[in-house]
C-alpha positions as CSV (number, residue, x, y, z in Angstrom):
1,X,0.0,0.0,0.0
2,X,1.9,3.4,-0.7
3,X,2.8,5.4,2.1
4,X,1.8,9.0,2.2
5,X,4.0,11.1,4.6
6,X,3.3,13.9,6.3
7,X,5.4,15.9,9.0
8,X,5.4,18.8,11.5
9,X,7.8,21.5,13.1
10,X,6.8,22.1,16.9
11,X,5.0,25.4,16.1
12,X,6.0,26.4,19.8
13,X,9.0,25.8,20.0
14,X,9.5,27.7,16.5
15,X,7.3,30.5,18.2
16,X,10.0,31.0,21.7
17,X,13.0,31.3,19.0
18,X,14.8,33.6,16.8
19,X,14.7,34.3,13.3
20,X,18.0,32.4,12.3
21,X,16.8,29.5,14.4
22,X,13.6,29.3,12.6
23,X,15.2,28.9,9.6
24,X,18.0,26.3,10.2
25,X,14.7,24.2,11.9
26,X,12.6,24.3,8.5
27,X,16.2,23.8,6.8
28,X,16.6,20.7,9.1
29,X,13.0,20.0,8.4
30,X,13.1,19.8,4.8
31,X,16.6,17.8,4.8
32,X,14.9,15.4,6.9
33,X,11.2,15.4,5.2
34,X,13.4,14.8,1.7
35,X,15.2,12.0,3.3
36,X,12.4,10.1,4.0
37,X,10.2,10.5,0.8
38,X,13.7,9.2,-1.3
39,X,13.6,6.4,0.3
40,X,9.9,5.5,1.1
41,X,8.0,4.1,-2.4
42,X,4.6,6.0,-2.1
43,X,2.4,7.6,-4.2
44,X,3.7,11.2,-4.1
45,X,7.3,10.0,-4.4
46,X,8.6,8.8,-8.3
47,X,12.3,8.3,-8.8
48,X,13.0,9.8,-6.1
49,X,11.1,13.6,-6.7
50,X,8.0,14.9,-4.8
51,X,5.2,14.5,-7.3
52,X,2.0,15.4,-5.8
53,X,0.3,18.7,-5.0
54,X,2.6,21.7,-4.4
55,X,6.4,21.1,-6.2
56,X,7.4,23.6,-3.4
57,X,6.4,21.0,-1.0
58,X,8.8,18.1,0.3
59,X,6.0,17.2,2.7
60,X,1.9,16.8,3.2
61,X,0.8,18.1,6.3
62,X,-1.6,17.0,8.8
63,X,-4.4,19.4,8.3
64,X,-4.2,18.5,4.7
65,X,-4.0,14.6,4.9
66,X,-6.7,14.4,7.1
67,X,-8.8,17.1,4.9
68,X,-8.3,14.6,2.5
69,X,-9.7,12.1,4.3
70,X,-12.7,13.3,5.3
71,X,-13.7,15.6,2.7
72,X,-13.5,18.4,5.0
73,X,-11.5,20.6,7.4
74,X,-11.0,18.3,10.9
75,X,-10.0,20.0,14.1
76,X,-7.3,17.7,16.5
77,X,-8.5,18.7,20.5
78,X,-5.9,17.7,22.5
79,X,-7.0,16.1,25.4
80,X,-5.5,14.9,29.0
81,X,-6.3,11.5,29.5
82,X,-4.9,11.9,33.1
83,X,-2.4,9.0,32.2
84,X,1.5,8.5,33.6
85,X,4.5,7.3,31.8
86,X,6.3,4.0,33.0
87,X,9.3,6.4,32.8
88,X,7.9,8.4,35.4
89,X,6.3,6.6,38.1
90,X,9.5,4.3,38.3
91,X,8.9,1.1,36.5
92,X,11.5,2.1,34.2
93,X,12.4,5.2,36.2
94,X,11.6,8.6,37.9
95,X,13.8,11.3,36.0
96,X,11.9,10.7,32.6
97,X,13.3,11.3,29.2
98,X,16.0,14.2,29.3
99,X,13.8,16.4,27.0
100,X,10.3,15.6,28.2
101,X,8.6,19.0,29.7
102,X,4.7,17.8,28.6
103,X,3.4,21.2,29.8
104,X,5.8,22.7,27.4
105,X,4.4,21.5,24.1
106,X,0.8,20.6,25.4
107,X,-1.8,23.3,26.9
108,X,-3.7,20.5,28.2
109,X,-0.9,18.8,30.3
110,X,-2.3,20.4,33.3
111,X,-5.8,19.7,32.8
112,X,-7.4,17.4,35.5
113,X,-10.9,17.4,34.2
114,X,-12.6,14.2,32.9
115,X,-11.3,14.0,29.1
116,X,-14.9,14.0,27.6
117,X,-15.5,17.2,29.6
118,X,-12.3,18.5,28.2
119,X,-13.2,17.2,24.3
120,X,-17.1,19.1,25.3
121,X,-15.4,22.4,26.0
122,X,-13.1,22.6,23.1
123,X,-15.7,21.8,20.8
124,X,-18.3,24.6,22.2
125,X,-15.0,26.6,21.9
126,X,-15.3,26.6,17.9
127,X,-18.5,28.3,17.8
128,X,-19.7,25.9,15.0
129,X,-16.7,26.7,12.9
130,X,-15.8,22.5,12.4
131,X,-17.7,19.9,12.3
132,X,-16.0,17.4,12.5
133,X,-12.8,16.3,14.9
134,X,-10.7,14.3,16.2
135,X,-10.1,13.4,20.1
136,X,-5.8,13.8,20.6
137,X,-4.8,12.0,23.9
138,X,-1.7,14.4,23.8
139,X,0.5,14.3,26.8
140,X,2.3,11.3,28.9
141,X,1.7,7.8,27.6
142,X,-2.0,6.8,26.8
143,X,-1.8,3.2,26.6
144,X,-0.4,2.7,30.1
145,X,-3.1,1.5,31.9
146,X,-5.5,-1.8,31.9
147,X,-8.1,-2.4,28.4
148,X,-10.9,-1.8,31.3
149,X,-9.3,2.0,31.6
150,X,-8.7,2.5,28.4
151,X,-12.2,1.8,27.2
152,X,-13.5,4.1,30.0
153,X,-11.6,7.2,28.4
154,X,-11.2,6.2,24.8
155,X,-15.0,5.0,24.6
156,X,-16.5,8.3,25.4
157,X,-14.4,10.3,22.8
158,X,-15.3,7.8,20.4
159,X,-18.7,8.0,20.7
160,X,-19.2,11.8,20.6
161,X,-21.1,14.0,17.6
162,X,-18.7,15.0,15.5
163,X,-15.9,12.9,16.6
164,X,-14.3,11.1,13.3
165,X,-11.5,9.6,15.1
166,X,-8.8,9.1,17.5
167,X,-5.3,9.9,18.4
168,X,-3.1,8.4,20.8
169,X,0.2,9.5,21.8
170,X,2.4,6.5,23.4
171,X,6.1,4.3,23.9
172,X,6.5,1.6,21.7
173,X,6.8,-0.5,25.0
174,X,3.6,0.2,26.3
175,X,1.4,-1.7,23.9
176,X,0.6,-5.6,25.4
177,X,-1.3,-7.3,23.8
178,X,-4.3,-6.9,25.4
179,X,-3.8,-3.3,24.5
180,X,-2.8,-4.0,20.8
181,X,-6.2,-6.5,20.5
182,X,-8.3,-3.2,21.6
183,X,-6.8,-0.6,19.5
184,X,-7.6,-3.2,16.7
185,X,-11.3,-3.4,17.4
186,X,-10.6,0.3,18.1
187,X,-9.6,1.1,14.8
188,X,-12.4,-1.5,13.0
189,X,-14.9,1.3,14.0
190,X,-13.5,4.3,14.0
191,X,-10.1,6.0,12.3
192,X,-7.3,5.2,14.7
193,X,-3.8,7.5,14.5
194,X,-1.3,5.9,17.1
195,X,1.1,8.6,17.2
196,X,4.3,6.7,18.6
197,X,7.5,8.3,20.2
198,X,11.0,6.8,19.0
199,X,12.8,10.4,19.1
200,X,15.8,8.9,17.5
201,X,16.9,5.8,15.8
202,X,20.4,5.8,17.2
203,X,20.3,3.6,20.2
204,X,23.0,5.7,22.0
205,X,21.3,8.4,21.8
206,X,18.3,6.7,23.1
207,X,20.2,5.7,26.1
208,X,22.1,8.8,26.8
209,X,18.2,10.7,26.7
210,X,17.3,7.9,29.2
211,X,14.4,6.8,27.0
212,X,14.0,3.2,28.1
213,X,13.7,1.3,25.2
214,X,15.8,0.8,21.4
215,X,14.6,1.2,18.1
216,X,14.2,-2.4,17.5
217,X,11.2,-2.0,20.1
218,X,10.0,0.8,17.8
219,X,10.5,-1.4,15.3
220,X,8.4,-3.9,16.5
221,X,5.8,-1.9,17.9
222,X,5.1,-0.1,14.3
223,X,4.9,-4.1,12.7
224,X,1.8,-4.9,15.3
225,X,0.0,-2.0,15.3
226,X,-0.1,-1.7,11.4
227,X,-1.6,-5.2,11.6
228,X,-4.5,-3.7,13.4
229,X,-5.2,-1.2,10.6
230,X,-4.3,1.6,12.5
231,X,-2.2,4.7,10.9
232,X,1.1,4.8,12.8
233,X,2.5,8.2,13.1
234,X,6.2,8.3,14.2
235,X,7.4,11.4,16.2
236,X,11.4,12.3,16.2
237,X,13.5,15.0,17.3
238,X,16.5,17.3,16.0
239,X,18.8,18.5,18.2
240,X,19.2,15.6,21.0
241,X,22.9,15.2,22.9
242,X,24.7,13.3,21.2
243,X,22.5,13.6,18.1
244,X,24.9,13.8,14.6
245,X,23.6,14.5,10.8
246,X,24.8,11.1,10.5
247,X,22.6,9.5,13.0
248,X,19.6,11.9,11.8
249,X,19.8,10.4,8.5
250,X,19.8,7.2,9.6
251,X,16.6,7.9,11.4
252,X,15.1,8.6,8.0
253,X,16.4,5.9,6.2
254,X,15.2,3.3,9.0
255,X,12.0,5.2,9.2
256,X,11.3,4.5,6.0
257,X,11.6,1.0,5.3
258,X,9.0,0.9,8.4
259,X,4.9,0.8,7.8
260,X,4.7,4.2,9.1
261,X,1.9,7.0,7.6
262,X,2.9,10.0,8.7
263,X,6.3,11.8,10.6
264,X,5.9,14.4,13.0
265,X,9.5,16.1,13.2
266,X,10.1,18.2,16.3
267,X,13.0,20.5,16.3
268,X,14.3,20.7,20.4
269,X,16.4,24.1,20.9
């Protein structure tokens, strides 16, 4: 099946930096983003070029692949799902990774409220301006927990007016198979986006971030989940210690011989 990718710059980050920054971060961007589509076969990639849409364009974005989708604009809510991190609460360990700051990049980090109260309020928020949405559960790691608690917070979300889908945020070692069984059954009623962190595929760097797991985890986290028909969204980061342009490259190129739909690339300053 050809593989459309899309990819993102961390619009905050972008927004707290200067202008030289900014531009070596969508230079970085665009490096990266051209990486990948040379060596992932999809539709939008012949002999190596960008053929689809915009020539300007090395990448689809988001708001237009899931536009695409649905025939219309589709707002993301991020939501709080009022989940921890195995990386946090000491199974694997209490310092977390060396970048994480969740109330920096989500405004709902803080956010204690029942997550269909939170997916409500967001929604009156628009003032009828979309129709249609999807439910984001942004920060920490929303697969940690039993099926029975996932069900209680996914179920909701799922079954709200309006709601077209779901997006999950996770590790690649946080997906049992119990879990993996219900995002299937998830994703056979409703269009499932697991959006899953590997950061970096250089498994030094992965250690020296204190991330807790290697790429061949992500490797064979992104193998199960794209048997459940799910779209698998991988997130990765420029800019971690130890990171070089070697190891960012190889990123891409092992990114792209994996069944992932879509990149988001985060620049950390």
């Amino acid at each position: 099946m050809p593989v459309a990718l899309f990819c993102c710059a961390c619009p905050l980050l972008l927004r707290r930096c200067g202008r030289e920054t900014k531009a070596r971060a969508r230079q970085d961007l665009g490096q990266v983003s051209a990486k990948l589509l040379r060596d992932c076969p999809g539709e939008h990639v012949q002999n190596g070029a960008f053929s689809g849409g915009d020539m300007s364009q090395l990448y689809r974005t988001y708001r237009s692949r899931v536009k695409e989708r649905f025939g219309r604009p589709v707002l993301t809510v991020p939501i709080n799902g009022g989940f921890s991190c195995p990386n946090r609460d000491g199974s694997l360990s209490t310092e977390g990774c060396a970048f994480c700051d969740n109330g920096a990049f989500s405004s709902v980090a803080g956010d204690l409220s029942p997550p269909a109260e939170q997916l409500a309020r967001a929604i009156a928020r628009t003032s009828g301006k979309f129709e249609l949405f999807i439910a984001y559960l942004q920060p920490f790691t929303n697969t940690y927990a039993s099926v029975e608690r996932l069900r209680e917070i996914y179920e909701p979300l799922i079954a709200r007016a309006g709601v077209v889908g779901l997006a999950v945020g996770t590790r690649p070692d946080c997906l049992s198979e119990s879990v993996v069984s219900y995002l299937a059954d998830v994703a056979s009623r409703t269009y499932l986006s697991v959006e899953l962190g590997l950061q970096c595929g250089d498994d030094a760097v992965l250690a020296r971030v204190n991330r807790g797991h290697d790429f061949a985890c992500f490797g064979d986290a992104c193998a199960r989940l794209h048997r459940t028909g799910a779209e698998v969204v991988a997130h990765i980061l420029l800019g971690l210690p130890g990171q070089t342009e070697s190891s960012v490259e190889q990123t891409a190129v092992k990114l792209a011989r994996l069944p992932v739909e879509g990149v988001k690339i985060h620049q950390l300053m």
